[in-house]
N, C-alpha and C positions, 0 to 999 in steps of 0.2 A: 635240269639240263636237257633240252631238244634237240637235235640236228647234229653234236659235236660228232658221231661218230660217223651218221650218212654221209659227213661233209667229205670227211677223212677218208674215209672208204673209196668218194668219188674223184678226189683227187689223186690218192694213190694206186685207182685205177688207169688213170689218166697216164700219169707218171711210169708205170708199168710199161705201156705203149709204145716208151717212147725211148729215150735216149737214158733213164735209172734204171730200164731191164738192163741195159750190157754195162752195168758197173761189173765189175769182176769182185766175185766175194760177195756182191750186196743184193742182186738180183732175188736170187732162195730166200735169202731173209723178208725182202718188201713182199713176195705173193706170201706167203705165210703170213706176214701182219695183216695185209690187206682179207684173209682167211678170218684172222683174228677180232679185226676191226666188224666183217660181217655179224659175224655173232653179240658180238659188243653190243651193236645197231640195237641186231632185236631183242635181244635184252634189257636194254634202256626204254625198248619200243612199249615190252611190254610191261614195264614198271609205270612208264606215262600212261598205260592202259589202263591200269590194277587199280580195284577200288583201294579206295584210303586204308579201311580197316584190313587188309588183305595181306599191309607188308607193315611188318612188326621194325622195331630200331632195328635187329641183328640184317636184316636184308637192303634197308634204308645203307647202312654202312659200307656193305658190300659193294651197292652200287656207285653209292660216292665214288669207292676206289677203281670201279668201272669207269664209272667219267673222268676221274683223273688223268686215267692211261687214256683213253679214246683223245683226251684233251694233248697230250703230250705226243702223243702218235700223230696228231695232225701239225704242230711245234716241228716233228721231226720233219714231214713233210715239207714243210713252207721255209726251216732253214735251207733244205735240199735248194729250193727255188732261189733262195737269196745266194749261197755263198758257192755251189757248184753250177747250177744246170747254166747251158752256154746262152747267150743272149741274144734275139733273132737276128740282130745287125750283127753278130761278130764274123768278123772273115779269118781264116784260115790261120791265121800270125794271130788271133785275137781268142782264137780256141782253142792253139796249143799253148797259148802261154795260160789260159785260164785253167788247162787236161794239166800241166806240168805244178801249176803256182796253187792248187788245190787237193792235191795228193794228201797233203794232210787231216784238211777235210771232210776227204771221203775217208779215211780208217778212223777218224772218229762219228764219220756217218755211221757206219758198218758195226760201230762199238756200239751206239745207241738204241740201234734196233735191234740186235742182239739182246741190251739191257729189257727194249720195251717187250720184248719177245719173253723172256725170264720172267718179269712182274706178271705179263699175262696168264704164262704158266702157274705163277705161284699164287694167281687170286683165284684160277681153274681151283687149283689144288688145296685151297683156304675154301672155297664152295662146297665142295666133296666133304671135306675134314669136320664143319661142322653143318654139314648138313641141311643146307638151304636148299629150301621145295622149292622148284620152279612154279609147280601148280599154284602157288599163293602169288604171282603176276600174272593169272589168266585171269581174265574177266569173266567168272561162273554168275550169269542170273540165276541158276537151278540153288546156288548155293548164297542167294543175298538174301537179304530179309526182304517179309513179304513187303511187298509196294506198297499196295493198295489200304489207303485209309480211309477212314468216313468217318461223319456225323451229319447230323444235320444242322440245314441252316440253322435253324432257331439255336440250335444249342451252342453255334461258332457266334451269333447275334449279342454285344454284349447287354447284361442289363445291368451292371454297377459301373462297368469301366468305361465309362462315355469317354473320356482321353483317348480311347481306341481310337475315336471317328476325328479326333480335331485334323482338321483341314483336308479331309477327303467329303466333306459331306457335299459341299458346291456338287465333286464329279458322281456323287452317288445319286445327288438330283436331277444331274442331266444323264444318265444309265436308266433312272428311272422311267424319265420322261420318255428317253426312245424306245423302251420295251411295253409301253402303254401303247404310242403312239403305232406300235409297229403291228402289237397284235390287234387295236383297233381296224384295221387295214388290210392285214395279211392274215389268212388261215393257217397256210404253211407251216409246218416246221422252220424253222430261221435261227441263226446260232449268232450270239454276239462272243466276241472274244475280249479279254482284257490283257492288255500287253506290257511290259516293261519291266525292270532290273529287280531282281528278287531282292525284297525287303524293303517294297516300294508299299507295298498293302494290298495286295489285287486280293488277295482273299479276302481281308478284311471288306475292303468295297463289296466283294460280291456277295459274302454276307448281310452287308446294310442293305442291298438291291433285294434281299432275297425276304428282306423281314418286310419290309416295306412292300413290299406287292404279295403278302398272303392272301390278302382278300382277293385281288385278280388271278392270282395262279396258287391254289388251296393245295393243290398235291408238289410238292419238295422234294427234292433230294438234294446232296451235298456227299461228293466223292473225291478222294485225293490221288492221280496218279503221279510214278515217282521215275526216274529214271530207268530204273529196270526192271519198267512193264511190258511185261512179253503177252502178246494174246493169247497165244494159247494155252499160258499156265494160268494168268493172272486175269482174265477176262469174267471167269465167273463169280469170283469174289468180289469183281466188279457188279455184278448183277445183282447177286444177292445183296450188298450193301444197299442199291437202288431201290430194290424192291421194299427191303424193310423201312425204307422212310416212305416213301409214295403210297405204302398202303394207310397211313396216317397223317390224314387231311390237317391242314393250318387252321380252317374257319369252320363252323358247325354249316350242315344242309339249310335248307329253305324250312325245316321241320323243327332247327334247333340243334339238333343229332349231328355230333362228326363220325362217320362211316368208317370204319376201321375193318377190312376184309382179314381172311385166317388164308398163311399163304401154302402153305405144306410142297416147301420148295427144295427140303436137306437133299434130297433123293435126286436130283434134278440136273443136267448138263447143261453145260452155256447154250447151244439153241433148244433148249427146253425151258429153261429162264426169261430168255429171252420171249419167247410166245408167253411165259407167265407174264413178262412185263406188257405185251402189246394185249394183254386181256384186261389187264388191269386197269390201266392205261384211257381203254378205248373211250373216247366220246367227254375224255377231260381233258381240261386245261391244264397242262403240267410246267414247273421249271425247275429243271436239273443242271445242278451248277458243275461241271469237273474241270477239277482245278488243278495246278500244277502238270499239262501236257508239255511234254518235250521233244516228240517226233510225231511227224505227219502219220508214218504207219501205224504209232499209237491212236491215233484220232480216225484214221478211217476203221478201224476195228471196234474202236468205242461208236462209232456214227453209224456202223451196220446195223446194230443190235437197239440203236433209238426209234422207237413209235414213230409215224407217223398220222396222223391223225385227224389233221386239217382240223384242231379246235383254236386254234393259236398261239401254240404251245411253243415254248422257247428254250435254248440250252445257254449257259452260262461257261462258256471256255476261259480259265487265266493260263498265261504263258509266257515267259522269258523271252520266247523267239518272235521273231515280226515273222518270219516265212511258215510257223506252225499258224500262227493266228491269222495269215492273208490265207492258208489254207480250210480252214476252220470257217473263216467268212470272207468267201470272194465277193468281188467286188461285181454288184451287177445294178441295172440301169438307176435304182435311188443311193446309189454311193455304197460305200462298205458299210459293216457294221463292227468297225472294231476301235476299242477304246485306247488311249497310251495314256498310262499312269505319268503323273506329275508328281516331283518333288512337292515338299511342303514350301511356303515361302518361308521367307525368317521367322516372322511374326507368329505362326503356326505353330513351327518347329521348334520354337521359343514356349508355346502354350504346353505343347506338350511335354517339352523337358521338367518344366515347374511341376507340370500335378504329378507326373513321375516322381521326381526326385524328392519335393517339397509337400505333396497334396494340398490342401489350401491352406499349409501354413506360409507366410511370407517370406524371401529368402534375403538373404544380406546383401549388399549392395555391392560389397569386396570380390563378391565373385562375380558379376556383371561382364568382365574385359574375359576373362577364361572359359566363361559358359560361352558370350558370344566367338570364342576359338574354338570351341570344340563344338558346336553347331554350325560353323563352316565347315568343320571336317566332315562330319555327317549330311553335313551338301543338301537336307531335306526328305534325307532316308529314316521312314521310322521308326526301321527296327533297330537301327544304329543310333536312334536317340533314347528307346528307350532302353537300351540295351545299357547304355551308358549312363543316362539317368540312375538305372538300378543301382549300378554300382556307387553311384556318388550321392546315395540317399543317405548313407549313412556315415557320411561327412558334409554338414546343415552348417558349421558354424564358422566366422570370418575367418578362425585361426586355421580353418581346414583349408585355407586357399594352396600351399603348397601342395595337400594331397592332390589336387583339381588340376593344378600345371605340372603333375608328376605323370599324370594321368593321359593328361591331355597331350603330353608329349612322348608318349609312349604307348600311345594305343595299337600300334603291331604287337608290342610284346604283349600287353594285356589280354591280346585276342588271343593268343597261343600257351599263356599263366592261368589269365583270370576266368571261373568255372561259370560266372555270369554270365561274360562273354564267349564262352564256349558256342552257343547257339547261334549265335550270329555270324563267327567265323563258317560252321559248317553249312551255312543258309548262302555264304558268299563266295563260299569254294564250290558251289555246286555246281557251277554255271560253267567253271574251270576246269571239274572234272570233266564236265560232258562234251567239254570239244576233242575235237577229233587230234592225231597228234600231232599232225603237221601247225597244228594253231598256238597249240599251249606252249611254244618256244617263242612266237611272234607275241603270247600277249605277255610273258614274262619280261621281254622284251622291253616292253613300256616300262617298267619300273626300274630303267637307267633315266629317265626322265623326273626332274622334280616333280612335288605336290602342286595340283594346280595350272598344271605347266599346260599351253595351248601346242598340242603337237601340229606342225605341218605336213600334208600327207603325203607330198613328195617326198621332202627327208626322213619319212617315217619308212616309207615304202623300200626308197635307195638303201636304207640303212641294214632293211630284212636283206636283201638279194646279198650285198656284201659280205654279211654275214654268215651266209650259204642257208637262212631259214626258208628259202621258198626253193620251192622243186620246182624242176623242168616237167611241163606236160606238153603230150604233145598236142600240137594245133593252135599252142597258145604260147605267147613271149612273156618271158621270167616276169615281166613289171605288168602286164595282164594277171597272171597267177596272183604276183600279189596283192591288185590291187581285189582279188576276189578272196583274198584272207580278210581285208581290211572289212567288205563287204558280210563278210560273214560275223565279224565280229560285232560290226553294228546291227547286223539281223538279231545277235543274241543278246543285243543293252550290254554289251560288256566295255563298250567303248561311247560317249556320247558324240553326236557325227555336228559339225559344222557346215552347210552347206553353200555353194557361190550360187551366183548368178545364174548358171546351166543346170544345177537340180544337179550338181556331184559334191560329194566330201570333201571340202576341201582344208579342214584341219578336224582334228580330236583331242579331246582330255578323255582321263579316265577317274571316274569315284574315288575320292581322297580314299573312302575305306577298302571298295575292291583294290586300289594301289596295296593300300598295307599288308594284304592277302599278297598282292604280287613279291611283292618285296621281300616276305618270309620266306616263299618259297624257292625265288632268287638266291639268295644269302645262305639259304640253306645245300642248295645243290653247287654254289660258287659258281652260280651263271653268269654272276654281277657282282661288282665291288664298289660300296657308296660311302665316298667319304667329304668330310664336309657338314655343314649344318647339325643337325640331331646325330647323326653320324660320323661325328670328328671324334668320338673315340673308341672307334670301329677300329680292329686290327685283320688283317688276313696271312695267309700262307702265299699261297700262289694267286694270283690274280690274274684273269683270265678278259675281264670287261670292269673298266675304270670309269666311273662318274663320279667329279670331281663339280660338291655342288655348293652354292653358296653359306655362308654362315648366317645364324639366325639367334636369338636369345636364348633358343629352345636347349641348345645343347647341356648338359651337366658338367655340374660345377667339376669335375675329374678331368675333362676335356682339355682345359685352358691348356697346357701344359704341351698335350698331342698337339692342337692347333698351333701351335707357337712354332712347334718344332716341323711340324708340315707345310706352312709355310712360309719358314726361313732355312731349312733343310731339303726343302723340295723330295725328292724321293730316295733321301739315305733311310738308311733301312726297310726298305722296298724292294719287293723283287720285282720289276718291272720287265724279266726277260720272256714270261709270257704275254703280254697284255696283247691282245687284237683289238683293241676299241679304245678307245679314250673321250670323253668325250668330258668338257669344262661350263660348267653352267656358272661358274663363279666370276662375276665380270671383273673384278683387280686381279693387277698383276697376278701372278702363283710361280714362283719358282721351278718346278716342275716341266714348265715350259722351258727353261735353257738345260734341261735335260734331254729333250725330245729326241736326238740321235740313239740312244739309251733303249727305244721300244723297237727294236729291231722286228718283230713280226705284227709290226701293224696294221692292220687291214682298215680300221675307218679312224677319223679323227677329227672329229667334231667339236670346234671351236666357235663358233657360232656365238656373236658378239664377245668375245673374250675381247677386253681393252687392253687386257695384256700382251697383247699380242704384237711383237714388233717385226721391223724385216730381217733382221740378223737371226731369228728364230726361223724364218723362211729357207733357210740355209740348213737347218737341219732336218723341216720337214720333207725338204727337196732328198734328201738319202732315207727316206723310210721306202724300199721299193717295193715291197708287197699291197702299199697303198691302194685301196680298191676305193673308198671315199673318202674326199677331200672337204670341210667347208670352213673358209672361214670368213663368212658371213657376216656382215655387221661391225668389224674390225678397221682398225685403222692402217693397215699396212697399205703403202705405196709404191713396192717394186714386186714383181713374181720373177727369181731367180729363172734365168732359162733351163738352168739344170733341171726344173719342171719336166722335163723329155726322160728324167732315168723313170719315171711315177710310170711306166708301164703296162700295171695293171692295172690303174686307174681307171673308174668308170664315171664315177661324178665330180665334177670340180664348178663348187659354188662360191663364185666371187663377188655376188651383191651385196650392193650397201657397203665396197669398202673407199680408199682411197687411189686405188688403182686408175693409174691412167692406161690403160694397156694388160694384154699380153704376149710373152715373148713369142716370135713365129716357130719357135722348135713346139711350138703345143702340136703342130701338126704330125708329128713320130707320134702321137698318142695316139695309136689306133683302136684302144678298146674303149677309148671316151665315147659315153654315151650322150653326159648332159654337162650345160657350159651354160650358168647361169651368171650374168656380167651386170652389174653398175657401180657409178661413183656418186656416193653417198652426197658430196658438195657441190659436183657437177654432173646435173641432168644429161648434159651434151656428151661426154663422154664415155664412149661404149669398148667392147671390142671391135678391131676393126679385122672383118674377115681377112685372112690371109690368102695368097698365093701356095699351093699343096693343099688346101681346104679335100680336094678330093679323094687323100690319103686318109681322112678321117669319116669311113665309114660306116664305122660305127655307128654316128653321133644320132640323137635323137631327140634331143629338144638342147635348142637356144636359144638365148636371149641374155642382153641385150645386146644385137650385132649391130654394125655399121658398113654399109655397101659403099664402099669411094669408087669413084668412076676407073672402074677396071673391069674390063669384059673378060678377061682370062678368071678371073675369079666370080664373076657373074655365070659364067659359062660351069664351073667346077661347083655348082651351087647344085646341077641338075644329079651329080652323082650321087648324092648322100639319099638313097632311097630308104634309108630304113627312118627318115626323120619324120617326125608325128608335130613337133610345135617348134615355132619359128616366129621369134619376135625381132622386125631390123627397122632400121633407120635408111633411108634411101639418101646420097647426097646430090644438092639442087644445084645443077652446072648447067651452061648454057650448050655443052657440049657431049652431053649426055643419053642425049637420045640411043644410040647403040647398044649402050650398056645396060639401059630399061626396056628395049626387044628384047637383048639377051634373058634378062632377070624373068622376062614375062614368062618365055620361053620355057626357063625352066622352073618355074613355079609349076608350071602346067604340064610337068613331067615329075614333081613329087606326090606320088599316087598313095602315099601314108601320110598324109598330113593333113592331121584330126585340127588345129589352132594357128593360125596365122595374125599376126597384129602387125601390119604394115603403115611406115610414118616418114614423109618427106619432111627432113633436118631444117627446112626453112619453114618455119610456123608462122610467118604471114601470108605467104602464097606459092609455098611450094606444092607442087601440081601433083596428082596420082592418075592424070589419063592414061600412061602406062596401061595401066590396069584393064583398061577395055581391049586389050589386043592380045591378053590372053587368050592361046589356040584353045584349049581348054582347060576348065579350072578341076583344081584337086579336088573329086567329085566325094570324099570324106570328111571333107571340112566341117566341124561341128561348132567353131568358135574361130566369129570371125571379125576383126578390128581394123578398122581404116582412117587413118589422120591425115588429109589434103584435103584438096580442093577437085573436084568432079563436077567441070564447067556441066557436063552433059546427063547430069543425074547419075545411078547406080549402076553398076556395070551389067548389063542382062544377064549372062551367064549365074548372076547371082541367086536368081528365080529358081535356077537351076539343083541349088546346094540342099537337096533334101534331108540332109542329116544334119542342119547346121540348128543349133542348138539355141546359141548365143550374137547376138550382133551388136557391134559400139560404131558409132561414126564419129567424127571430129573436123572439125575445122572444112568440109566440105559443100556450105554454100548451096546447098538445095534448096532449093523451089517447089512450089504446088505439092502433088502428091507424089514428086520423084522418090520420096522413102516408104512411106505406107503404100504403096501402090506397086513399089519393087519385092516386097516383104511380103502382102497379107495371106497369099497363096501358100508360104509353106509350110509343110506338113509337121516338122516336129519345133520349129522356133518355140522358144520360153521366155526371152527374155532380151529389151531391147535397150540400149542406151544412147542416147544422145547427149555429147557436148559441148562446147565451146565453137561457134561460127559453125553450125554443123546447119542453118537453116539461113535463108533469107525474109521471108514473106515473114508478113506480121500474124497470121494465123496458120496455126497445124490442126487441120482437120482430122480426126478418124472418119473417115466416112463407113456405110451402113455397107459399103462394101468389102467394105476392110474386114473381112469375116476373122483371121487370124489362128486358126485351127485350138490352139494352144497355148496360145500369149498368154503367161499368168505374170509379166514383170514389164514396168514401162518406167525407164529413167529418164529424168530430162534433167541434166544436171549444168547446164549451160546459162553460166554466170552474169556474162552482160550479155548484148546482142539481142535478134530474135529466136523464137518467136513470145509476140506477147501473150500470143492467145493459145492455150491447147484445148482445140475442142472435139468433143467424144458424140458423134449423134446416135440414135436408136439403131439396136442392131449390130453395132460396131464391137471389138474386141471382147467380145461376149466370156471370155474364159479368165478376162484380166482379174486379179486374185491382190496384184502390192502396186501400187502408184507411188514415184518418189518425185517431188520437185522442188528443184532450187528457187528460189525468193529476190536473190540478187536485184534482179532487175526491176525497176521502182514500178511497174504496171502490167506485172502479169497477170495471169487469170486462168480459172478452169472453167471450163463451159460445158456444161452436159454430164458432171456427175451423175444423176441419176439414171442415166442407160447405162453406168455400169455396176449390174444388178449382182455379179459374184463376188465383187469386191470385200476383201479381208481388211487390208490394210491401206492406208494413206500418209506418207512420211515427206511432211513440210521442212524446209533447210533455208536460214536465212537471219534477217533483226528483228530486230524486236521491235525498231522505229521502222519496219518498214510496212507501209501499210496495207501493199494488195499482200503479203502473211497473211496480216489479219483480216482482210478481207475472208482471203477463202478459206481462214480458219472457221469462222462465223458459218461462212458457208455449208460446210462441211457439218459441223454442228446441227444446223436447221435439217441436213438430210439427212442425218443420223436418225434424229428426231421424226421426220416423217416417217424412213423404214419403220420405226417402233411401233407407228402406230397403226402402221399397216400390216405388222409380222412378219415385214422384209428382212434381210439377211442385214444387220448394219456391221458397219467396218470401225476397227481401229485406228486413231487416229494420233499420230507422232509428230512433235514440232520441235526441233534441235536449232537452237538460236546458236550467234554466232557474236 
């Protein structure tokens, strides 16, 4: 448990402030808790801190009952908000009848915190009594084991267990190849890095890289730094380890002789080692592997004390982080030098489970359907296949299929039971420990999420804030902060990132096995409640964060019973009076849903395609009032109670994808709504339609999908919402309209935060966006920018202007000549371009050589019928383009001038398979592949999705 007691602390300092200091009787008791609560904090603070082996069960116990209170201390708080504190609309007759109608209330307010006050004293006085060392949650490196390991390569290289290498050797031939290539060319010192999720193999690779070029690099070493490597304790053992393999050449001299010097180094300080090394050293060719770096300051301290030498001499970094390893090897004018580990494929990861489990005896064919599930779980991680493999070697026979789906469906517990797996839990918790502590509550976080499950990173992000996981810093807005937890997470592979079209994250999953790590330690601290699937006969106490997730085959035969009564009971025998979260991955009905009035302190409620979902249920969600996020996404409901206006604290309210035609105009009393994501699942055409008071909701910060009806008062209230960043509308195409598109123009060009615009006139044969050019000025942070009309006069100039614009789509807008590339090629950070549908007239779209495009690595042209037929690329032109995608549709299109684009990665064709210019420029594409090959060019990937 992360954040339960900072939340509570910063609420009930809030609280304090304000109208709960003059309770009478209750005031003394909240600064005391809030006294109480601080301590709590850092004490939780410093248990997330504490190495694993530092806190034995009796302190693990304690804390529990730490988080408990911290947890119910904040309970007490958020009743306070629902059943006493006054409501900003009440007047005078609405506040004394609220001071008068809650007297009772407040004396069981005052009881409770009292109670919480008591508990807190009597776990103080349970600490004392038996004697819990605080000092065993301080982080001591004086007092961890030593760091530092070694051997050498040859000795990590294997020579019976060839199963080590299956399906890393491809990446150990091209590691090879560029440490050949590089020291052919370069004298320098030069450091390659290997990057990616512990228990991916980066050592083992660096070992194969390291056996393999003895002959080019004769002097070796092989060191292991670990978390808590401190320079100035642990740096000389670092040295010395270097020393005693480098003085022990791989290959004999020119004479026959391997040269083995006498180092008489016991006596010796790290810069005295250190001159030992650069003597030793001098005027050879060396490669020194260290492996397992986890901070930057570790690496600039281990990179002080490396030779330089200028004989070509190479270092070998592995590392978890992408920001240690970009540190390690920056990026300078021949690209980086840093590698990113790859899962195994199936087929691999399949190779190696057999000579594991089976060695070259043949395995039974009965387990084929279980191996290949527990080789998805392990997703391509080899330490998690052979980790698993061991265990099931010694159940070969068909009758052992139940041990293998006993196994397979229980591999959290196995990691936490079974002594096999022992290893591989602490090789996966490492990565967990090492973040900092504002993280480890955000990535616990994930494992309310099914296995497998594609997180989106909006609702991922909304969901930390609600929760109170991300802190205010300042200079930066709470959804900045988090979206730099996010970012940190994928620096350290602990999360794998999804990218869009702009080069951002735009969803994540996490390692079926890291999940299970999550999950334990979830379940353990009661930060999360999973019921449902493998987990339908899971029981808890208090429940504190509900996911509630589908069923599967996996669950044990004892389960039937819980499930039956789970979901025909809904939540009898549940205590449901703390829950903050709920969140339903289970798409039928669930009973539990006509319970919802029932979670009185709920803060998110994530329903998100639930089909169970009806509108009389909308009715109960409507009196949850502590609601901070709403979504029910994907859902069939068709009305939104206006009683929507009591959700007050409401921040996000996501309503795509349902049946909504609408929402009620009391949305606008929502003033801490930040985001309003709107459509109807059967009708494209039906949006939200901005209301009249738009300007009372200040807050707001992204919407979409809105509708602008010819109304200038609400055109005109569009210009106040300054804190808004993205803005998806629909414009409506009237003949009498014009006022109301100055107005709009007007205040587009007065929203000075707004990073995404996607603007679309409601008539899709010729509805106009000249508008658009009579922008006084445009929002000069626009990074992503979308236009669907017709632009009689080409691209609005001010467009040239959008140096930060990242992203650009056009649509139905009828351009000519080079009114697109010619509007576009000048700007500085553009990535990524799309065009579709009527978005051209002429029969040929030229790149020309002047279209230099700074940065363009994406060019879509996904426009069905119409033109253009021809897209042609001349010398010179879009020089940086890296992915080409084009649609097929149209019976005679073409690409002309492939070959001037010489950076190109990929190329993704979309269309039939009768249709012929496909195959044309399939062919095409082919023959130029072929030529690069044989000229040593860069050749590209080539993708063809029929239809």
């Amino acid at each position: 448990m992360e954040g339960a007691a900072q939340t509570v602390l910063s609420n009930a300092g809030q609280l304090l402030g304000g109208e709960y200091r003059r309770l009478l009787g209750v005031g003394g008791e909240v600064a005391e808790l809030r006294d109480d609560l601080a301590t709590m904090n850092a004490l939780l603070r410093m248990q997330s801190e504490a190495e694993d082996g530092a806190v034995d069960h009796f302190i693990r116990e304690w804390m529990k009952q730490l988080r408990e209170l911290a947890y119910d201390a904040e309970d007490c708080v958020d009743l306070y908000k629902l059943r006493i504190k006054s409501r900003p609309n009440d007047g005078l007759c609405a506040w004394l009848e609220r001071l008068l109608g809650t007297l009772l209330e407040r004396r069981r307010l005052a009881s409770e915190i009292s109670a919480l006050r008591a508990r807190a004293v009597a776990i103080s006085e349970r600490h004392a009594r038996y004697g819990v060392n605080r000092d065993a949650l301080r982080r001591s490196p004086s007092s961890s084991a030593p760091p530092v390991l070694a051997a050498s390569a040859s000795a990590h290289a294997p020579a019976a267990d060839h199963h080590q290498l299956v399906g890393i050797e491809d990446q150990a031939d091209t590691l090879v190849k560029q440490l050949k290539a590089q020291a052919a060319g370069e004298l320098y010192l030069k450091v390659f890095s290997i990057v990616g999720f512990g228990g991916l193999g980066k050592t083992t690779l660096a070992t194969e890289v390291c056996r393999r070029l003895e002959a080019e690099f004769p002097y070796q070493a092989m060191v292991s730094v670990s978390q808590a490597f401190e320079p100035g304790r642990d740096l000389k053992a670092l040295l010395k380890r270097v020393l005693q393999q480098v003085v022990k050449p791989k290959t004999e001299n020119a004479n026959g002789v391997k040269e083995e010097e006498i180092l008489g180094i016991d006596g010796l300080d790290d810069k005295g080692l250190a001159v030992k090394l650069d003597q030793c050293l001098k005027d050879r060719r060396y490669l020194i592997v260290i492996d397992d770096v986890w901070t930057i300051r570790a690496w600039h301290a281990i990179q002080h004390v490396l030779p330089e030498n200028n004989c070509g001499s190479r270092i070998i970094v592995t590392t978890r982080i992408e920001m240690v390893a970009k540190s390690c090897s920056p990026a300078n004018v021949s690209g980086h030098c840093i590698h990113q580990m790859k899962p195994l494929n199936l087929e691999d990861s399949k190779k190696l489970f057999l000579s594991r489990a089976f060695g070259s005896v043949g395995y039974p064919k009965e387990l084929e359907d279980v191996m290949v599930n527990i080789l998805k779980k392990c997703g391509g991680l080899p330490l998690a296949i052979v980790s698993i493999a061991s265990v099931l070697a010694g159940y070969k026979s068909p009758e052992s299929k139940y041990k293998w789906e006993t196994i397979s469906r229980s591999i959290g517990f196995q990691m936490e039971s079974n002594p096999t797996l022992e290893g591989m839990r602490q090789i996966l918790t490492l990565s967990y420990n090492h973040l900092p502590h504002e993280l480890k509550g955000c990535m616990m976080y994930i494992s309310i999420f099914p296995e497998d499950y594609e997180i989106n990173k909006k609702r991922l992000l909304r969901r930390w804030i609600a929760e109170g996981l991300v802190l205010e810093k300042r200079g930066l807005t709470v959804m900045e902060v988090a979206e730099s937890y996010l970012d940190e997470l994928v620096s350290r592979n602990m999360v794998v990132p999804h990218f869009g079209n702009d080069g951002n994250v735009e969803s994540c999953r996490v390692h079926d096995m890291l999940l299970e790590v999550m999950v334990s330690k979830s379940l353990e601290c009661n930060f999360i409640s999973l019921l449902g699937g493998q987990y339908a006969a899971m029981s808890y106490d208090k429940i504190r964060r509900l996911s509630i997730q589908g069923d599967d085959d996996r669950r044990p035969q004892g389960a039937e019973q819980h499930k039956k009564k789970l979901a025909g009971d809904g939540i009898e025998g549940m205590d449901v009076e703390h829950v903050r979260s709920l969140s339903m991955f289970q798409l039928q009905a669930h009973k539990m849903l006509d319970h919802l009035d029932k979670f009185s302190l709920l803060r998110v409620l994530d329903l998100e395609d639930c089909e169970g979902l009806t509108n009389d249920h909308m009715r109960y969600v409507c009196r949850l009032y502590l609601l901070m996020f709403l979504s029910v996404k994907g859902t069939n409901i068709s009305k939104m109670p206006p009683e929507v206006e009591n959700l007050e604290h409401l921040q996000t309210l996501d309503t795509d994808r349902t049946c909504l035609d609408g929402l009620p105009e009391t949305i606008t009393n929502l003033e801490k709504l930040e985001r309003i994501e709107f459509s109807n699942k059967k009708k494209w055409y039906v949006m939200w339609n901005l209301p009249r008071g738009l300007s009372m909701m200040k807050a707001l910060r992204e919407v979409g999908f809105a509708f602008l009806r010819n109304d200038v008062q609400v055109a005109k209230d569009l210009s106040d919402l300054q804190q808004l960043q993205s803005l998806a509308m629909y414009i409506e195409d009237c003949e009498d309209g014009a006022e109301v598109l100055q107005v709009l123009a007007e205040s587009l060009s007065k929203l000075c935060s707004l990073r995404k615009l996607d603007i679309s006139n409601m008539n899709i044969r010729d509805g106009n966006m000249t508008f658009l050019y009579n922008l006084p000025t445009p929002p000069r942070l626009l990074r992503s920018l979308r236009i669907e009309g017709v632009l009689d006069h080409g691209l609005p100039s001010w467009i040239g202007s959008l140096t930060y614009l990242v992203e650009f789509t056009i649509m139905r807008s009828r351009l000519v000549d080079d009114q697109l590339f010619g509007a576009l090629c000048k700007l500085p950070n553009l990535k990524s371009i799309g065009m579709d549908l009527g978005f051209y007239r002429d029969k040929v779209l030229v790149a020309r050589k002047s279209h230099k495009f700074p940065v363009l690595s994406k060019l879509i042209v996904t426009s069905k019928i119409g033109m253009p037929e021809v897209v042609q690329f001349e010398q010179g032109s879009m020089a940086q383009l890296e992915t080409l995608e084009m649609e097929f549709s149209y019976p005679w299109r073409r690409i002309v001038g492939i070959k001037h684009l010489t950076k190109l990665k990929e190329v993704q064709l979309t269309g039939s398979k009768r249709n012929r210019s496909l195959q044309h420029a399939l062919d095409q594409l082919k023959t130029e592949n072929s030529r690069r090959a044989q000229s040593n060019s860069n050749q590209f990937q080539v993708v063809v999705k029929y239809y």
